[in-house]
C-alpha positions as CSV (number, residue, x, y, z in Angstrom):
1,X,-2.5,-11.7,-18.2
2,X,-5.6,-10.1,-16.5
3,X,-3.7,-7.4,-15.0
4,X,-0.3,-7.2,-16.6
5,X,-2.0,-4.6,-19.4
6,X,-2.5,-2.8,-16.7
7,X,-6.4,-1.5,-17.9
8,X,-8.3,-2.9,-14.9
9,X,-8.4,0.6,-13.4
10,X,-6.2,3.7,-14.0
11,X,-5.4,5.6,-10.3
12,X,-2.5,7.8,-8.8
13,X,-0.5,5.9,-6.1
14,X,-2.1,8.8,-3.5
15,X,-6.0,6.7,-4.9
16,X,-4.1,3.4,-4.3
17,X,-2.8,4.3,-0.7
18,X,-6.7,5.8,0.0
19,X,-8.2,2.3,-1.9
20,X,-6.4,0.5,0.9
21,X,-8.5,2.2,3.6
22,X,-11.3,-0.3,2.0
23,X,-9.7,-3.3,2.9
24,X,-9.4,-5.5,6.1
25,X,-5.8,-6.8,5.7
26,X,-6.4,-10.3,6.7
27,X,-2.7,-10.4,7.9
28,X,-4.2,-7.5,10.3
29,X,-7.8,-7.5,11.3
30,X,-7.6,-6.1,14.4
31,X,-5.9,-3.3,13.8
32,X,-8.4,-0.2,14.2
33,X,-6.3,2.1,12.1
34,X,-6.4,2.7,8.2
35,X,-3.7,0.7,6.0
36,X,-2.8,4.1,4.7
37,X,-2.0,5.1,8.0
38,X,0.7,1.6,8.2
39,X,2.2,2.8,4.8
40,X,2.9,6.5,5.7
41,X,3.8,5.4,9.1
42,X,6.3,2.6,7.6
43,X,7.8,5.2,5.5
44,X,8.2,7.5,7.6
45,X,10.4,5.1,10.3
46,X,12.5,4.2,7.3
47,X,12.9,7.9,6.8
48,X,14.5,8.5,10.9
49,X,16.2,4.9,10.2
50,X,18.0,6.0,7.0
51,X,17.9,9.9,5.8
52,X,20.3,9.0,3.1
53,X,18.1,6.5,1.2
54,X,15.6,8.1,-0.4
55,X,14.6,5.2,-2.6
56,X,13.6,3.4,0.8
57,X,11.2,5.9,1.8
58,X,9.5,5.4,-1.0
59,X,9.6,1.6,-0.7
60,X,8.3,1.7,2.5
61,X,5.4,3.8,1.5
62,X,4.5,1.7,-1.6
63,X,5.3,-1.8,0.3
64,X,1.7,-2.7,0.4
65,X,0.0,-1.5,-2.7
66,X,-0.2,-4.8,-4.1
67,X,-2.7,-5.3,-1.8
68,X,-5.5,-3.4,-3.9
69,X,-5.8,-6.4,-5.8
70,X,-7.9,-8.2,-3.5
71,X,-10.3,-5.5,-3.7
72,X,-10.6,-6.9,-7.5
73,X,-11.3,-10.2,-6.3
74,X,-7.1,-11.2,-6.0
75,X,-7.1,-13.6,-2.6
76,X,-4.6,-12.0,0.0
């Protein structure tokens, strides 16, 4: 109910991919290197893996969007 109106916070996917950069993935602290960086990077290896499937490109960069939500307070 609290975010299914979706009227938290209006932002492009581009301002959700960059939002990510704020957060420490707790599945990956170590890692020294901006979560936009893993989506675009994820993508991209999809995109040598499969050059026919479009669609999966774009999965691959949106795979970890949902994690914005624990920038609102959402646990990880």
């Amino acid at each position: 109910a609290q975010f299914g109106g979706c009227s938290h916070r209006s932002m492009t996917v581009m301002e959700a991919l960059e939002l990510l950069d704020q957060l420490v993935d707790e599945s990956d602290p170590d890692v020294d290197f901006p979560n936009s960086f893993h989506a675009f990077q994820t993508a991209e290896g999809i995109r040598r893996a499969h050059p026919d499937k479009d669609w999966f490109h774009l999965v691959g960069l949106l795979h970890d969007l949902g994690k914005v939500l624990a920038l609102f307070g959402e646990p990880q």
